[in-house]
C-alpha positions in Angstrom: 13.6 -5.5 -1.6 12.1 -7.8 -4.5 15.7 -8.1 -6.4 16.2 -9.2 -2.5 13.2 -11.9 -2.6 14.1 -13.3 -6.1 17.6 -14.0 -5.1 16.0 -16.1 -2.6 14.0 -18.0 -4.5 16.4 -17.8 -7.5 17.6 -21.6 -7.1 18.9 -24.7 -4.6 21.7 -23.2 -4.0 20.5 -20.2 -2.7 22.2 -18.4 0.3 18.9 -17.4 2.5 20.3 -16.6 5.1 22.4 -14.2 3.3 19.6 -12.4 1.5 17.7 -12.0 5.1 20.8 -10.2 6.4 20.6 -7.9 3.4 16.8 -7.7 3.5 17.0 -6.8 7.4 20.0 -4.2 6.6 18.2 -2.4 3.9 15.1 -2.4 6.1 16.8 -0.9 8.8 18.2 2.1 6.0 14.7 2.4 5.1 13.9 3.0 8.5 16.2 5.7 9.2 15.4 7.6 5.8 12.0 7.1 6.9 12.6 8.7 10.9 14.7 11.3 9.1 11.7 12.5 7.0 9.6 12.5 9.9 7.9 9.7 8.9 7.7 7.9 12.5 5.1 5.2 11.7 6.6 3.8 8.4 10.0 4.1 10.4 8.5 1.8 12.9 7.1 -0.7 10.5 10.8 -0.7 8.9 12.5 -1.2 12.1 9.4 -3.6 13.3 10.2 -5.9 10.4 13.7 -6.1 10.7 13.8 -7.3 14.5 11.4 -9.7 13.7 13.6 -11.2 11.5 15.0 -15.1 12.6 18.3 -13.7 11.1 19.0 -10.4 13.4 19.4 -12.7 16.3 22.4 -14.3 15.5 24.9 -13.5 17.2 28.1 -14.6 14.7 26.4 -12.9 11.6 29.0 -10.1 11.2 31.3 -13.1 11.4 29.9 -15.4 8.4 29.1 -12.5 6.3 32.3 -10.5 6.8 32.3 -10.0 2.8 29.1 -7.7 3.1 31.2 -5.6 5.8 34.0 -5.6 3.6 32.8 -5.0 0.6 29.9 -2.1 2.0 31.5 -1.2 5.1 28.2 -2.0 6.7 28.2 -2.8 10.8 26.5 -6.0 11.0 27.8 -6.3 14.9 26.1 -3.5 15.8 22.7 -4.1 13.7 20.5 -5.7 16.3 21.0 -3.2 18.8 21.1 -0.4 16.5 17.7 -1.8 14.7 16.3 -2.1 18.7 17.1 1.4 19.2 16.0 2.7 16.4 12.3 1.2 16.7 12.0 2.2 20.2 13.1 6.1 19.5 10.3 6.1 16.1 7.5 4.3 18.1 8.1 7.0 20.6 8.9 10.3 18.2 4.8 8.8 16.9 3.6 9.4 19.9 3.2 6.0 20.9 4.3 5.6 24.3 3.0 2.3 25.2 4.5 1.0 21.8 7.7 2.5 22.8 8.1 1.2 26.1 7.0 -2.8 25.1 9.6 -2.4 22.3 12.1 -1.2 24.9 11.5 -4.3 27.5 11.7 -6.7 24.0 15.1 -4.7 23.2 16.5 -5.2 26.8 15.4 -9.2 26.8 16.5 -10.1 23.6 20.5 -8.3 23.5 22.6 -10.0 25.7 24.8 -8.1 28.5 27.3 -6.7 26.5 24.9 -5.0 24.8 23.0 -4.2 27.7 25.8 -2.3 29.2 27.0 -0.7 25.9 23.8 0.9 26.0 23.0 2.0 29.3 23.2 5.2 29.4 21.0 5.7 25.9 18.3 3.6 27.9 18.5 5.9 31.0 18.0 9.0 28.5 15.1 7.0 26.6 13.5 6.3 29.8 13.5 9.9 30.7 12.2 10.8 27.3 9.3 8.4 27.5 8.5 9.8 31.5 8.7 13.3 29.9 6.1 12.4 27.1 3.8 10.7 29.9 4.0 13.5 32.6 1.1 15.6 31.3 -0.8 12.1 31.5 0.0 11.4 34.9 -2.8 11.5 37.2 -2.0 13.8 40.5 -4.4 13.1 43.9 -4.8 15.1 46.7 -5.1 13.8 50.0 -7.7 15.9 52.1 
């Protein structure tokens, strides 16, 4: 990540943009060696970090930095969703339910409907998950 942040700064000519997309894609590997270690929080962070990135958004990034895909065979169409995903499923493997659900509502406003549909039925199953984790929570009344 600093070889990352020195390229950046390295001169004029400086691609930024560039270094961002590789910034965000190594946070996002980061992320999933973190989730894979069980490390949910850290995952988070990772995965935090690289949605909040100006450069995730774009939507034509996979096309201007189609050397990166070539060269590293990385998936830059799918990296925003992938990166949404990702934070919602570690915010909610830490237990934190509320966390989980705001990220979701951010994921589900910021893809666009594409997206949206290509990933309906993980968001049915992640809604389920998160109504499974809150059921013991639930408050039950009884009506005299």
């Amino acid at each position: 990540m600093l070889f990352i942040k020195e390229l950046a700064t390295a001169g004029p000519n400086a691609d930024l943009l560039g270094c961002r997309v590789v910034e965000i894609y190594l946070r996002v590997q980061l992320g999933i060696k973190a989730s894979d270690g069980a490390r949910h929080d850290e995952a988070a962070d990772h995965f935090t970090a690289a949605v909040n990135a100006s450069a995730l958004s774009s939507k034509i990034i996979h096309l201007i930095y189609e050397d990166l895909v070539m060269l590293f065979g990385w998936d830059l169409r799918s990296l925003l969703l992938t990166t949404h995903q990702k934070r919602c499923q570690a915010f909610l493997s830490a237990g934190k339910l509320d966390e989980a659900l705001k990220a979701h509502q951010y994921m589900m406003d910021a893809i666009d409907e594409t997206a949206k549909a290509s990933c309906h039925d993980w968001s049915n199953e992640f809604k389920e998950q998160c109504n499974t984790l809150a059921a013991p929570y639930a408050t039950t009344s009884t009506a005299p």
